[in-house]
N, C-alpha and C positions, 0 to 999 in steps of 0.2 A: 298753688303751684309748687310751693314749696315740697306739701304732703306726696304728692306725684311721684318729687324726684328722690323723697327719701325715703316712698313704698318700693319705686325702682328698683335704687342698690341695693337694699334689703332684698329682694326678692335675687337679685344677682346675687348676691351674695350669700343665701341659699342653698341657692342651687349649686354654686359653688364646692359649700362644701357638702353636699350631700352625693355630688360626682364624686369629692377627695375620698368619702367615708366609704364607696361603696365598692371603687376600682382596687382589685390587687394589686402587692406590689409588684413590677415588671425586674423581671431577671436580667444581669447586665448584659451587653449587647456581644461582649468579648467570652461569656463563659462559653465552655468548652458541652457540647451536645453529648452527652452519654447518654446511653440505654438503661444504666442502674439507675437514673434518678428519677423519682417515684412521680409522677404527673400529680399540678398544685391539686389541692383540694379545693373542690365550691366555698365561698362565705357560707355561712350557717345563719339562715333565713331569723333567727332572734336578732342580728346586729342591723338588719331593715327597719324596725321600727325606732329606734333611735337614731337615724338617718333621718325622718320623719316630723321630729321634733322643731330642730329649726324652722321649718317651713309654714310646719304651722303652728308656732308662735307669733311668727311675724303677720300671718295673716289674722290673729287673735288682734296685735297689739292696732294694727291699719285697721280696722273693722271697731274698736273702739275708739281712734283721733278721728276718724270720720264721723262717727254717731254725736262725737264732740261737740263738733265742729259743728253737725245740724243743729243740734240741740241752743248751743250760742246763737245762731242764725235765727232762730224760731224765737228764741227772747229780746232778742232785737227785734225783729219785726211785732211781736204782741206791745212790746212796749213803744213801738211807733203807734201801731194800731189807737193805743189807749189814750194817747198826747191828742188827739185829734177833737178836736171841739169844733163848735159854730163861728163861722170867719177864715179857719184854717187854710193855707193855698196848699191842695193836692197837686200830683200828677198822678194819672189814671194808666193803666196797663197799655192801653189804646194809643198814650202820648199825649192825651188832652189836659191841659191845664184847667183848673176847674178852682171854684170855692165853698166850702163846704157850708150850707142854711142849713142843712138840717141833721142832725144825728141819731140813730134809730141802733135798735138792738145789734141787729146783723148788718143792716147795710147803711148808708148817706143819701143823701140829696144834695146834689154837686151844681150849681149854677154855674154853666161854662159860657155863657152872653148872656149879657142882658136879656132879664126874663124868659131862656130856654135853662129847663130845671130835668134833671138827669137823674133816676133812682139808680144806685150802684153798691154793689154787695160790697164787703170789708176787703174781700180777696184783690178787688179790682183796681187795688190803689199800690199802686208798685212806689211812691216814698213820697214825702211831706215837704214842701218846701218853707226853707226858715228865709224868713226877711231878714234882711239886710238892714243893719243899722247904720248909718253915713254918719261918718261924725263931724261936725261943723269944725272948721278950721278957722 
């Protein structure tokens, strides 16, 4: 949530100044109209691409705290994946609470009742439940 709102103002804030860099500046509202004074001149299309700049920086640095961000994601999850043994308490994509007999290359065998046995790929297991230790009082 955070990245969201600080892709947001960066991007506001952009475009900001890429309107500031591009608008001429406006003559005051009291000068006097004459006919000698020479009509402004266009910007000169070299000062557009450093207008440019900002814009897409910020889409450079968003486009890298995201890949980040997946990447942490993806090690987390591989190293849940890898904790996972025989007895382990899953829960399954589906919502099923399950316990893991058996461990295979690519997928499990999840007993969710007594003696009903379920083959399930690695993908299928959305997080690992940890027991609870009670501590005697």
């Amino acid at each position: 949530m955070k990245i969201k709102t600080l892709f947001l103002t960066l991007m506001i804030c952009g475009a900001c100044y890429c309107n500031a860099a591009e608008t001429p500046a406006a003559a005051p509202d009291n000068a006097p109209a004459t006919e000698a004074v020479a009509p402004a001149k266009k910007p000169q299309q070299q000062s557009s691409w450093k207008s440019m700049i900002v814009p897409i920086g910020i889409i450079v640095v968003m486009i890298l705290l995201f890949s980040r961000a997946n990447k942490k994601q993806q090690k987390q999850r591989q190293e849940m994946m890898n904790k996972i043994v025989k007895g382990t308490k899953v829960l399954l994509n589906s919502g099923v609470y399950g316990k893991v007999i058996e461990v295979k290359e690519n997928d499990f065998v999840i007993e969710i009742a007594e003696n009903v046995r379920v083959l399930v790929v690695k993908e299928g297991i959305a997080r690992v439940e940890e027991e609870k230790k009670e501590e005697a009082k």
